[in-house]
C-alpha positions in Angstrom: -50.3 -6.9 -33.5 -53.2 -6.3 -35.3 -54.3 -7.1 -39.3 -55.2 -3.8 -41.0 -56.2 -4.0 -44.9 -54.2 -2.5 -47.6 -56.0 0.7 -49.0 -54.6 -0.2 -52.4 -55.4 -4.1 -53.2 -57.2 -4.8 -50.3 -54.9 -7.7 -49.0 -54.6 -8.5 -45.2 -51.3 -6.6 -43.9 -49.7 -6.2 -39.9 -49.8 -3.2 -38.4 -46.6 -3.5 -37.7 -45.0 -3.9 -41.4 -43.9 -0.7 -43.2 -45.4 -2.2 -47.0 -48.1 -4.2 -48.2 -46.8 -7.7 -48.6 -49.1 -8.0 -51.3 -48.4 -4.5 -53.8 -45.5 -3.4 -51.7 -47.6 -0.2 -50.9 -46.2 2.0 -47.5 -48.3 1.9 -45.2 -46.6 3.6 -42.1 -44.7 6.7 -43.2 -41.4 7.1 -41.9 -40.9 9.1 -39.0 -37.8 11.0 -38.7 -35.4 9.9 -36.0 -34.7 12.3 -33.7 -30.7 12.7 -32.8 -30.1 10.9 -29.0 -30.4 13.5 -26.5 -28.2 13.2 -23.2 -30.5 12.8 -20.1 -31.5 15.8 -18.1 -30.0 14.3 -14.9 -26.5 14.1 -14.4 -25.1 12.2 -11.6 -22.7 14.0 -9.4 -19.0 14.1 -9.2 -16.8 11.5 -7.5 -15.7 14.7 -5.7 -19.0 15.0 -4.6 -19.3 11.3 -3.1 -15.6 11.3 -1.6 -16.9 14.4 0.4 -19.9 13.0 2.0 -18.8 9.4 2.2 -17.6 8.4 5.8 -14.8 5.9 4.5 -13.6 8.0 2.0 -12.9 10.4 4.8 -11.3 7.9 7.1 -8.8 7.2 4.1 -8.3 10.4 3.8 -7.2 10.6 7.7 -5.3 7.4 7.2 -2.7 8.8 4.6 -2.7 11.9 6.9 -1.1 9.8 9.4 1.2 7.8 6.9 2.5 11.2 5.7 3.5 13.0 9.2 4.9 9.5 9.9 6.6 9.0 7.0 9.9 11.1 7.9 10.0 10.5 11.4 10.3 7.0 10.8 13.3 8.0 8.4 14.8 9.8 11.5 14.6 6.9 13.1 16.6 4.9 10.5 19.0 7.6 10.2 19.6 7.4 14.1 20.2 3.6 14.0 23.0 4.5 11.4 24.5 7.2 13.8 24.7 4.2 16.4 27.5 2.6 14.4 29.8 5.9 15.6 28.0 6.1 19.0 25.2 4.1 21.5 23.2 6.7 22.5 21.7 7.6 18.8 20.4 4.1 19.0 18.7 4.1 22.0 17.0 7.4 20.9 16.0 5.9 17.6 14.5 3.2 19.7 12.3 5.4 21.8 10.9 8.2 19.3 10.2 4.3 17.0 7.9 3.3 20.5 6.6 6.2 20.9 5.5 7.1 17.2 4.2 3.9 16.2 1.2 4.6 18.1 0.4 7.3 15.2 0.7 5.0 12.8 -1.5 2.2 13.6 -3.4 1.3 10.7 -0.9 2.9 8.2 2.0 1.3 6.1 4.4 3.3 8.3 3.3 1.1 11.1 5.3 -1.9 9.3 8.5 0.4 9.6 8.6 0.9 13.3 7.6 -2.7 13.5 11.0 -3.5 11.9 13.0 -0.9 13.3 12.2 -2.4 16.8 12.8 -5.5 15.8 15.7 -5.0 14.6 17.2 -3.3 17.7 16.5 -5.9 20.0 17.5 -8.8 17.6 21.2 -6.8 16.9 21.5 -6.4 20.3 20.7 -9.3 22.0 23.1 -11.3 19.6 25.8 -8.8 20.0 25.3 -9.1 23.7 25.4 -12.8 23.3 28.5 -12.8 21.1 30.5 -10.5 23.7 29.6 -12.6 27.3 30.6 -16.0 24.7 33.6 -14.1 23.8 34.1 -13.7 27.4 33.6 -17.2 27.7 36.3 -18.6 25.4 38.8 -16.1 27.0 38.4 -17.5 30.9 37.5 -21.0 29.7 40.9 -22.1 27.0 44.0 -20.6 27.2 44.7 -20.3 23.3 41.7 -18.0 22.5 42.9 -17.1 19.1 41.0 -19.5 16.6 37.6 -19.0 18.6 37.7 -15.3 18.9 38.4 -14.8 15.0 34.8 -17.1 14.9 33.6 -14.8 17.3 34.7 -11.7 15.5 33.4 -13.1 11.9 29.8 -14.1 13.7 29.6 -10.0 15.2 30.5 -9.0 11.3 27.9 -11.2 10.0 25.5 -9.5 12.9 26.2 -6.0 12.0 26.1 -7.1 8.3 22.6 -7.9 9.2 21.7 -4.8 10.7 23.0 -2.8 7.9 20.8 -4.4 5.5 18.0 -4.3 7.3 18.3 -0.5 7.5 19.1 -0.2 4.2 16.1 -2.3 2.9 13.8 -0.5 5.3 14.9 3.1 4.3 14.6 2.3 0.7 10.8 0.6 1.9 10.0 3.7 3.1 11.4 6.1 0.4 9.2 4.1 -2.0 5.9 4.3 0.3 5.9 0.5 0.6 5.1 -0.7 3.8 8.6 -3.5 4.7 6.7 -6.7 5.4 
């Protein structure tokens, strides 16, 4: 900043001041504003950087994969329900639940036929367990009564178990949550 002099009195003024500090002359005449312009350059759409980002397109693959996952894996829920009447609807339920979750690495589905395995094996290995003890307390005691109404309460409470766990998963998947 600079020290001009005032034209009218004379006195030492800034450059920068609008008036004479001294005779409160203008000395800068007011320039108009000028309304704000919006800049020539406009950045592109996020459509634009979805399309030639890499990740955006590997998301893009990802719910792909969820989506044509999504109702097999509600087959396979409805087939473990079917094996309440029968065996065999189980044991399909099981394989197509193998072989899909391959598709669905990397996906929420995944967690579904995570649980749908698991909870084959786990149903049957205790109902296998509860029959051969079953078996057991028949040979072993003569008056079988008391421990096979045990028995029978412990394979309720198993396929109890099962139920729920095909209900929670089914409503899991309806909702798009993954179950775990």
């Amino acid at each position: 900043m600079a020290l001009i002099t005032c034209p009218d009195c004379g006195g030492s003024v800034s450059d920068a001041a609008p008036a004479c500090i001294h005779c409160g002359r203008p000395l800068v005449p007011a320039r108009p504003t000028a309304p704000y312009a919006a800049p020539a350059y406009a950045p592109p759409s996020s459509a634009a950087y979805a399309a030639a980002d890499p990740m955006a397109r590997r998301v893009d693959a990802k719910e792909a994969r969820a989506a044509s996952a999504k109702p097999i894996a509600m087959v396979v829920y409805v087939l473990f329900m079917l094996s309440f009447l029968y065996f065999i609807p189980g044991i399909v339920g099981l394989i197509v639940a193998y072989l899909k979750r391959g598709d669905a690495r990397g996906t929420w589905v995944e967690s579904h036929f995570d649980w749908q395995i698991e909870t084959f094996w786990k149903s049957l290995w205790w109902g296998l367990g509860l029959v051969v003890l079953g078996v057991l307390v028949v040979v072993v005691t003569e008056f079988a009564g008391l421990p096979l109404i045990l028995l029978y309460g412990a394979g309720l409470a198993v396929t109890l178990w099962f139920i729920y766990r095909l209900v929670r998963g089914a409503l899991a998947l309806y909702d798009e949550r993954p179950i775990f």
